[in-house]
C-alpha positions as CSV (number, residue, x, y, z in Angstrom):
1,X,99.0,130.5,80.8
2,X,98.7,130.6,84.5
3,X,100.1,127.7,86.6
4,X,100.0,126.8,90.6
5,X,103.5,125.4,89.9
6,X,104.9,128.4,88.1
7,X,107.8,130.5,90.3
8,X,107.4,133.0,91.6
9,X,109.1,136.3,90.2
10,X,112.2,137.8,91.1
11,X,112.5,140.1,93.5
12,X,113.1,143.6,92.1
13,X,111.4,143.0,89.1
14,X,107.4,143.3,88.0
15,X,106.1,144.4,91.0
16,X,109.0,147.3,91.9
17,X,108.9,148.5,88.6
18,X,104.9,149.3,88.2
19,X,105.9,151.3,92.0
20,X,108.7,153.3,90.3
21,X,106.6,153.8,87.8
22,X,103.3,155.1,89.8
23,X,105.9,157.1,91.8
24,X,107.1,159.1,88.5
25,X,103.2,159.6,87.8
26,X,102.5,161.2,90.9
27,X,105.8,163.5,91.2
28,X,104.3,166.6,89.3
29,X,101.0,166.6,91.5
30,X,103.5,166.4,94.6
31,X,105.3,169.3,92.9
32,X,101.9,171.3,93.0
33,X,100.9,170.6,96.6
34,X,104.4,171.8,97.2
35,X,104.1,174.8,95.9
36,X,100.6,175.4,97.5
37,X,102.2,174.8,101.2
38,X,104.9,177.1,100.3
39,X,102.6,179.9,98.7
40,X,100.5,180.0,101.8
41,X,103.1,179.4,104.3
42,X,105.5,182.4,105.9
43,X,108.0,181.4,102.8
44,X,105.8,182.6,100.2
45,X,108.5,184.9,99.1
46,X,110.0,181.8,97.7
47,X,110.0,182.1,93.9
48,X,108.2,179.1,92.7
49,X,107.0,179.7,89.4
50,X,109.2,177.3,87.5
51,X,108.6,174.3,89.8
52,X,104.8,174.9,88.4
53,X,105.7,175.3,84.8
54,X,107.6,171.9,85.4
55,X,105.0,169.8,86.1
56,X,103.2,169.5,82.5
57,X,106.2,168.4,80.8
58,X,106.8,166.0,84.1
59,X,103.5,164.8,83.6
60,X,104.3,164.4,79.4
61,X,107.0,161.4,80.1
62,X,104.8,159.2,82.2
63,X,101.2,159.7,81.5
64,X,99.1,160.0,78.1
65,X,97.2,163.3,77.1
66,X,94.5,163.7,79.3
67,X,97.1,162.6,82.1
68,X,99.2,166.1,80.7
69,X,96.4,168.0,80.6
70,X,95.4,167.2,84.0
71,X,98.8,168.4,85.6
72,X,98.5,171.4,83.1
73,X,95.2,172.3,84.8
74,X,96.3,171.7,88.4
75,X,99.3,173.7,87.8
76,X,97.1,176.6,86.4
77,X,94.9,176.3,89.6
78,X,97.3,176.5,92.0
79,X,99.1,179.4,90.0
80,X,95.3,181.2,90.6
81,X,94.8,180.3,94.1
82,X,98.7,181.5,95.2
83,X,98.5,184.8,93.3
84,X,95.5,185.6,94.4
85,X,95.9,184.4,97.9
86,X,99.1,186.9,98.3
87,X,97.3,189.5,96.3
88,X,99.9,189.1,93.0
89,X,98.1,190.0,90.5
90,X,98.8,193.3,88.5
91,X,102.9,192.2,88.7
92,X,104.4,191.2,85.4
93,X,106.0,188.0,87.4
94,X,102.6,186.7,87.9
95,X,101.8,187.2,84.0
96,X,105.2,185.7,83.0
97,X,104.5,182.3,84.8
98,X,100.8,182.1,83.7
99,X,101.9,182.2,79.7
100,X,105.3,180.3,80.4
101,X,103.0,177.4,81.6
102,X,100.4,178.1,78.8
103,X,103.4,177.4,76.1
104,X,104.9,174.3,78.0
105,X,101.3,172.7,78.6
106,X,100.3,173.0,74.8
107,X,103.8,171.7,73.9
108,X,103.6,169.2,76.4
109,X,100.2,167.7,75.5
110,X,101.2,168.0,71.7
111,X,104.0,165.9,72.6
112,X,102.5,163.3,75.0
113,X,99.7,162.9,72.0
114,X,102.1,161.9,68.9
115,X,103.9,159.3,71.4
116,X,100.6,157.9,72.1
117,X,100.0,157.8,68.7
118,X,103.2,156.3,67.6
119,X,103.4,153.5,70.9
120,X,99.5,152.9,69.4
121,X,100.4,152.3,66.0
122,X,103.5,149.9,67.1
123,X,101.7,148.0,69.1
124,X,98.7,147.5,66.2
125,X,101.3,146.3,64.2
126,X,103.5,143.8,66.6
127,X,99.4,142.5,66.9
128,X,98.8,142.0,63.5
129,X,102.7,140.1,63.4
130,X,101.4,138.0,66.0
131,X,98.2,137.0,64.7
132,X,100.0,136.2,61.5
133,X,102.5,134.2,63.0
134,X,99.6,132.5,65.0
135,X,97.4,131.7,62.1
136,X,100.6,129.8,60.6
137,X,100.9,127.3,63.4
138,X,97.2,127.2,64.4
139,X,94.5,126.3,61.3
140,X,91.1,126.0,61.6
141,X,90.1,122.8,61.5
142,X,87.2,121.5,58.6
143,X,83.6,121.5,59.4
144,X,83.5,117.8,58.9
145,X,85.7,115.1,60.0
146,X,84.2,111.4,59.5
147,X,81.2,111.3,62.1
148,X,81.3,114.7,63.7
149,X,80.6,118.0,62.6
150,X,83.6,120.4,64.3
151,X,84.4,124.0,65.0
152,X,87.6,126.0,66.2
153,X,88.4,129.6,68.0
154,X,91.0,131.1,69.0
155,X,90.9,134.6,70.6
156,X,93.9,136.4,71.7
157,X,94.4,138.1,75.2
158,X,93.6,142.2,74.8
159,X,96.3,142.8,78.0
160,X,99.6,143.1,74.9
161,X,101.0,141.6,72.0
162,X,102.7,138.5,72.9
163,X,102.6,135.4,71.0
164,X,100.6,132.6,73.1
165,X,101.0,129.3,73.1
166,X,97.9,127.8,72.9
167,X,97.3,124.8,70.6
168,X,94.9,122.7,69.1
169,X,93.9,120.5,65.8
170,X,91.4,117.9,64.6
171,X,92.5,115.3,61.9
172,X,90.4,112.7,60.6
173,X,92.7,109.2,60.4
174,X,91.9,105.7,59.8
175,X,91.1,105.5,63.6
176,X,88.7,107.4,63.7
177,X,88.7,111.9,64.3
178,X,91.4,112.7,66.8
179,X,92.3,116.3,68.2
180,X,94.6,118.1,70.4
181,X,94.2,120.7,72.6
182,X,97.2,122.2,74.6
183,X,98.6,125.5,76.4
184,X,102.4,125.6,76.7
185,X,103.6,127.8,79.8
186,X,104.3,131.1,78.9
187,X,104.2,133.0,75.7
188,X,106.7,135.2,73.4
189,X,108.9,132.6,70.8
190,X,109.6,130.2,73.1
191,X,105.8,129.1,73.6
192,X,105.6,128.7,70.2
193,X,108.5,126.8,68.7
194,X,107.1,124.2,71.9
195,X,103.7,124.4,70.7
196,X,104.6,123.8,66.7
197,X,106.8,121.5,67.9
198,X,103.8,119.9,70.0
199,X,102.1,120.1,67.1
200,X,104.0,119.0,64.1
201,X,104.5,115.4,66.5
202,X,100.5,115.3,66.6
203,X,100.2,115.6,63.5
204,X,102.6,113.2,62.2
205,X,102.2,110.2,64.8
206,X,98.1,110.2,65.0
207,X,98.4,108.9,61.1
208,X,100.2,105.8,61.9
209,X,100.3,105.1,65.9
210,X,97.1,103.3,66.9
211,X,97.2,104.2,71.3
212,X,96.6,107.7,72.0
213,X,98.8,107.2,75.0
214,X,101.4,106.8,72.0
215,X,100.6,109.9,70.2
216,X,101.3,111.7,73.4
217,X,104.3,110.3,73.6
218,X,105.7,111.4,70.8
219,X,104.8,114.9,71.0
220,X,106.7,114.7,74.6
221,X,109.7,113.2,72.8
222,X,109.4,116.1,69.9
223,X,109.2,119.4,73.4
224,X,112.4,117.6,74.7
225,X,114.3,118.0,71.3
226,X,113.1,121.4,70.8
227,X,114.1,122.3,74.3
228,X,117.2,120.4,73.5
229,X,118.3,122.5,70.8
230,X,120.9,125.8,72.0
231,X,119.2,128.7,72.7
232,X,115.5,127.5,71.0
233,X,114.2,128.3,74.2
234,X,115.2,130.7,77.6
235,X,116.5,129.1,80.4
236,X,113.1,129.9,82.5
237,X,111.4,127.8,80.0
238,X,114.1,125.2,80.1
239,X,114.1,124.6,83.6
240,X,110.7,125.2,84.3
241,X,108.6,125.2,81.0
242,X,105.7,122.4,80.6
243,X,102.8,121.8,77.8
244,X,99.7,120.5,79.2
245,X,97.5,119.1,76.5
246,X,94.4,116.8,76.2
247,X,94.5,114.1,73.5
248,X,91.2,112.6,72.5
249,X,89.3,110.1,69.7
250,X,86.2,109.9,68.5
251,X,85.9,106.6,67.0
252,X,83.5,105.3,64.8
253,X,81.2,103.4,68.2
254,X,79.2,105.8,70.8
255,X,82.4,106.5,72.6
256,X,85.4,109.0,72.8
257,X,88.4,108.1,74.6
258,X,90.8,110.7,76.1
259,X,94.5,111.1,77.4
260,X,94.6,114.3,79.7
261,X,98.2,114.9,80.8
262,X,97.4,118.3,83.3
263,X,95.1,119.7,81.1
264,X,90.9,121.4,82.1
265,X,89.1,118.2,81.5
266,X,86.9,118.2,78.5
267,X,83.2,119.2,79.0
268,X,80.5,116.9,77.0
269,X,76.9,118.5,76.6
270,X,74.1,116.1,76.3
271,X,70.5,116.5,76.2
272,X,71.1,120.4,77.7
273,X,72.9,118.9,80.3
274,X,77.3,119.3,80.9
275,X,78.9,116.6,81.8
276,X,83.1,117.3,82.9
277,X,85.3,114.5,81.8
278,X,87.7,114.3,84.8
279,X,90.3,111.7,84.6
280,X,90.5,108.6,86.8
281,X,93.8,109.8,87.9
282,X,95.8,112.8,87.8
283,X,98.7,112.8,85.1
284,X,101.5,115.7,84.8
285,X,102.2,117.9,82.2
286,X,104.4,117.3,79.1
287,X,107.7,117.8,80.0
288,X,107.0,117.0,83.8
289,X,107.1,113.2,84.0
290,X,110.6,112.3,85.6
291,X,108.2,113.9,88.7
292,X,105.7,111.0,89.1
293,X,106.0,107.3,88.2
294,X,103.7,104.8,86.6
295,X,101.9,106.8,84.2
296,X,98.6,105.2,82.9
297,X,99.1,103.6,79.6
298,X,96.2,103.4,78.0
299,X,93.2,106.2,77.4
300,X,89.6,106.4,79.3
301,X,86.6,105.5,77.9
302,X,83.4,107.9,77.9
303,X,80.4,107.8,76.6
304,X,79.8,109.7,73.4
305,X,76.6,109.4,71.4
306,X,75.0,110.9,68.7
307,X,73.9,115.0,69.2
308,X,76.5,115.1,72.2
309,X,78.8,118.2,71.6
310,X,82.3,118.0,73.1
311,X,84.2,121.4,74.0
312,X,88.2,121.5,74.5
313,X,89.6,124.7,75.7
314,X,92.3,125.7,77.4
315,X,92.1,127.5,80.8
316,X,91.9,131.3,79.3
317,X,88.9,130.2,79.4
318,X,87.7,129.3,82.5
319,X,90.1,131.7,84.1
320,X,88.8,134.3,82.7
321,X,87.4,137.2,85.2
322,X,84.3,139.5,85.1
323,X,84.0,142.8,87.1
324,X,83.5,141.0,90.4
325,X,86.3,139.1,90.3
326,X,84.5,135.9,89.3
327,X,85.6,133.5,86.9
328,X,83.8,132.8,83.8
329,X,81.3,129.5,84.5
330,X,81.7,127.7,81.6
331,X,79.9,125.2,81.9
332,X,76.2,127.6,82.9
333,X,77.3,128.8,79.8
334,X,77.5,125.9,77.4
335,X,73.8,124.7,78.8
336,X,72.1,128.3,78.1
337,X,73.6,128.4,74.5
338,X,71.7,127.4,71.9
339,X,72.5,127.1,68.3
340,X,72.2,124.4,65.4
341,X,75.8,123.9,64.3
342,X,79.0,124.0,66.1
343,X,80.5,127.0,64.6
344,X,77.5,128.9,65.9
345,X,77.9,127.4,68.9
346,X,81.3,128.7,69.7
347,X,80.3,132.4,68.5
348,X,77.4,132.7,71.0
349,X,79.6,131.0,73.4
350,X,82.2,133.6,72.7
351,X,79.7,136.2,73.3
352,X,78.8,135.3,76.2
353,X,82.5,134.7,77.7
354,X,82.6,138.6,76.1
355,X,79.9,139.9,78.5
356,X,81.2,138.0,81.1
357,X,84.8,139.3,81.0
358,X,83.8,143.4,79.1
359,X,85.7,142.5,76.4
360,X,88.9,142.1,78.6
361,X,90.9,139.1,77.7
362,X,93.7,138.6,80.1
363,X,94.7,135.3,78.9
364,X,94.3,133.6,75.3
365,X,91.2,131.5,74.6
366,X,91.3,128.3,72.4
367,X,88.1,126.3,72.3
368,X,87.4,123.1,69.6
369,X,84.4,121.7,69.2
370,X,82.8,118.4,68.0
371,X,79.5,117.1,67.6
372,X,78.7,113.7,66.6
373,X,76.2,113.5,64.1
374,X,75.7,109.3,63.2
């Protein structure tokens, strides 16, 4: 999840490391442009033969294959160029270099392909450990619930294999169909022992507590014992960690009601038309409250009738990019989709969030969906 309040990152780290890193990439290209001003410079009695047989296995420990191949070919053009600029060829020294560099590319590509191979096939299966661990706190959530017909997503970010810590559920209780929806900051462990413990809270109080504002109270108590607990979460997340989550009803009258504490506002399409269910007043977080006083303390009304479809997401969503740089518009979207039931729904909205973004996820999507039906 993405934040305006999130800190900013240390200096030294993230940013000076991907520079390092670029640096090291670029070295055995330097190393051949090197070696071309010393070959046609005065000092081309210099022996620089090994500074070109180098540069493949240079290029081995910091770029993939093709990135090894490249500085193999670049070194064998500039080996071409040199000799035959200072008319070497015919001298065994020239020969030497030329199969010296043949032997270290084809061992250096060979290498740089089975460590591809190997990081590919560890990071495949750290993926399928987090989608496992994922599917154990996330469920989907049954086609029917009491007066609306419902569907769930959840679509992890393509950019690495961290947990997230998205979050939602539906439950039907005796007051009527009420869901979550929720993205804790961050991801890794942390985001998800807060978001089960979001959850399990949820799931427990919105059986017996009759005010929403209630439920959402006790899944604030529940991420203060978690973070509580020594060494449950880092001390980033401690001092600085924060669930925002929407809580809403569907009751059994032509209304929903909603408590949004920080969370996207809930989007309701009706009659091909979206309407955005922005709160009366802005509410913090979970987790931030000591920073405002006099929280509302009871949930907004909306209208909600029968054949409107309500979508909860979290911001993955919205914040997701397309090749200009725009963001995904979400709500164009949900009024040029068309489809009978809500699962459906969600899959051509999916596709379209897919064409929008190339298939690159930077962020992981949750989206639930309700229509009401009587």
């Amino acid at each position: 999840m993405r934040w305006p309040l999130r800190s900013p990152p240390r200096p030294g780290t993230g940013v000076l490391s991907r520079r390092l890193f670029t640096a090291a990439e670029c070295i055995p290209f330097v190393i051949a442009l090197l070696v071309v001003g010393i070959e046609l410079s005065p000092a081309h009695f210099l022996y620089t033969g090994p500074l070109l047989t180098a540069t493949p296995a240079l290029a081995a420990v910091t770029m993939g294959p093709k990135g090894t191949l490249s500085a193999a070919a670049v070194a064998l053009l500039v080996s071409v160029i040199t000799a035959t600029h200072n008319h070497a060829w015919g001298g065994q020294q020239v020969y030497t270099n030329l199969i010296a560099l043949f032997l270290v590319s084809v061992a250096s590509v060979t290498t740089s392909s089975a460590v591809q191979s190997r990081r590919s096939s560890e990071l495949e299966q750290i993926r399928r450990i987090a989608a496992a661990a994922q599917d154990v706190i996330l469920r989907p959530v049954p086609r029917r619930l009491g007066p609306v017909q419902a569907a769930s997503m959840y679509l992890a970010a393509e950019t690495g294999a961290q947990i997230g810590g998205d979050l939602y559920e539906a439950v039907q209780t005796r007051y009527g169909v009420r869901m979550i929806v929720g993205d804790v900051r961050g991801n890794g462990l942390p985001a998800v022992r807060s978001a089960a413990a979001v959850l399990g809270a949820f799931r427990e109080a919105v059986h017996y507590e009759d005010d929403l504002v209630e439920v959402i109270h006790h899944c604030v108590a529940a991420l203060r014992r978690e973070c509580a607990v020594p060494g449950a979460v880092d001390h980033e997340s401690l001092t600085e960690g924060f669930v925002t989550a929407l809580v809403a009803q569907v009751p059994d009258g032509p209304v929903v009601e909603v408590v949004n504490r920080g969370h996207p506002p809930p989007l309701v399409l009706r009659q091909g038309k979206v309407l955005a269910l922005a709160p009366t007043s802005a509410m913090p977080p979970l987790g931030l409250e000591d920073l405002v006083t006099g929280l509302p303390d009871t949930a907004e009304r909306y209208p909600f009738a029968a054949g409107d479809r309500l979508l909860l997401y979290t911001d993955g969503v919205i914040e997701a990019r397309g090749q200009d740089n725009g963001f995904f518009p979400l709500a164009e979207a949900m009024e040029r989709v068309s489809a009978h039931t809500p699962q459906d729904y969600l899959e051509q909205l999916h596709e379209e969030l897919v064409r929008h973004t190339h298939g690159h996820l930077a962020d992981d999507v949750a989206m639930l969906l309700v229509e009401r039906s009587a």
